[in-house]
N, C-alpha and C positions, 0 to 999 in steps of 0.2 A: 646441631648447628653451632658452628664457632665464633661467627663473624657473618655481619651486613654491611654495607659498604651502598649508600647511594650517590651519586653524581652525576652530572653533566657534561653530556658531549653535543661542544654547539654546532660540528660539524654535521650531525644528525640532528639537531632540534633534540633531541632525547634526553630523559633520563635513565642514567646506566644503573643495576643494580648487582650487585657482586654479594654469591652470599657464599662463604663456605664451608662446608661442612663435611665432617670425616677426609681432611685432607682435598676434595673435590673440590673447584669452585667455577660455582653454577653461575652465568652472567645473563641478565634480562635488560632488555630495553623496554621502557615503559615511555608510549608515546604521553604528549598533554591530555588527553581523551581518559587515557588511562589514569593517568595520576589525579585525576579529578576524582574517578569512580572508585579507586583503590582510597583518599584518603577521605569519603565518605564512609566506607567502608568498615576502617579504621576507627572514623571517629564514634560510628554505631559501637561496634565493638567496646569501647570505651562507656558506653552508656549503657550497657547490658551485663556492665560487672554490681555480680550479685551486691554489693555493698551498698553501689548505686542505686539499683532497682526498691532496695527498701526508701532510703529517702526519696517518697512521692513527691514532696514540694519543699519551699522552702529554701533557705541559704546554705543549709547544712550540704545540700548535693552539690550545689557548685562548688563548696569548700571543700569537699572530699575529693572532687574532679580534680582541683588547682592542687591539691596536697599529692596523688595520686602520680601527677604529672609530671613533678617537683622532683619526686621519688623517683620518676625514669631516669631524668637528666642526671640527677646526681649519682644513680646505679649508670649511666651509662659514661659519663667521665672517670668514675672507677674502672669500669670496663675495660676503655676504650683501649685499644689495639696499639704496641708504640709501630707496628707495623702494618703499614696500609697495606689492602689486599692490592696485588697488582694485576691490572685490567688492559694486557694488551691484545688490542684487536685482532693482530696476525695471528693470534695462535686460541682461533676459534671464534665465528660470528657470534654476538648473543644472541637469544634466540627472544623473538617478541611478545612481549606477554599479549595474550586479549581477549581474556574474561579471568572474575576475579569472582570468588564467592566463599564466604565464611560459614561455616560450620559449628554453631558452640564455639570451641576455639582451637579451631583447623582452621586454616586460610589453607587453600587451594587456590592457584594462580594458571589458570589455562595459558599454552603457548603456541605456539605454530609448530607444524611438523606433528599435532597429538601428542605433547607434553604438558605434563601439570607437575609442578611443583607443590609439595605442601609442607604446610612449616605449623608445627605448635604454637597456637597464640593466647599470650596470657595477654592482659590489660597492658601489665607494664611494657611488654614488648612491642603493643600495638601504641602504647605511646611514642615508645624509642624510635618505631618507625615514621611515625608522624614528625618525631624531631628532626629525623634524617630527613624526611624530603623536603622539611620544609627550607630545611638549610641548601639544598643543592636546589630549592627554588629562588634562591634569593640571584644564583647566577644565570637565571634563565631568561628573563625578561616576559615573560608568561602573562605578567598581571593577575595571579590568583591572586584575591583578598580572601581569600579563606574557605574554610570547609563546606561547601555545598551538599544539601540532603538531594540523593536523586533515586529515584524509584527502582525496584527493583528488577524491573521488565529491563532495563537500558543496564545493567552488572554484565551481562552474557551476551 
């Protein structure tokens, strides 16, 4: 994988995600249903990093979590792409993401048409993800306050 790329298109209510890899790039819409369940998801993943898991209680894990975090944004401003992926519609519908299920860390993203996308996911990247959507949430009008825990019968 080279590049992610989240955003919004308020003509669909959607968030578009653009990821490219080996040259390819793969385009998903993720409805609000989804981005709900995707950055619960996300934020599990984040609390199931071994480092984590040892600090049982205490201050120390939330300060690991904020350090952790801290660590994505600034590896992903180093990152960051001076060329945005370009996302035009004419030249291929994206396809709709609708089921999402993590693995250790494999995210598999089920799609329409029996497509699944899977991406290697470390912590960090499950945070960079988290940064991106939260950022193309701020143009959504959505009203998320934040990361909801949701069961895992409602993922699939």
């Amino acid at each position: 994988m080279e590049q992610i790329q989240v955003g919004y298109n308020a003509v669909h209510d959607r968030m578009i995600m653009s990821i490219k890899a080996k040259g390819d790039i793969h385009k998903v819409w993720l409805t609000r249903r989804f981005v709900m369940l995707f950055l619960a998801q996300l934020n599990q993943t984040t609390q199931n990093d071994p480092v984590i898991k040892e600090q049982t209680a205490g201050p120390h894990k939330s300060e690991i979590m904020a350090f952790q975090k801290q660590q994505a944004e600034l590896q992903g401003k180093i990152n960051k792409s001076a060329e945005p992926i370009k996302v035009d519609l004419d030249e291929g519908e994206p396809i709709l993401a609708c089921g999402i299920k993590i693995d250790e860390q494999t995210l598999h993203i089920d799609c329409t048409n029996k497509r699944r996308l899977t991406l290697g996911l470390s912590t960090g990247l499950a945070y960079s993800l988290i940064n991106l959507i939260e950022q193309a949430l701020k143009h959504t009008g959505w009203g998320f306050t934040g990361v909801k825990p949701v069961a895992k019968k409602q993922l699939m």
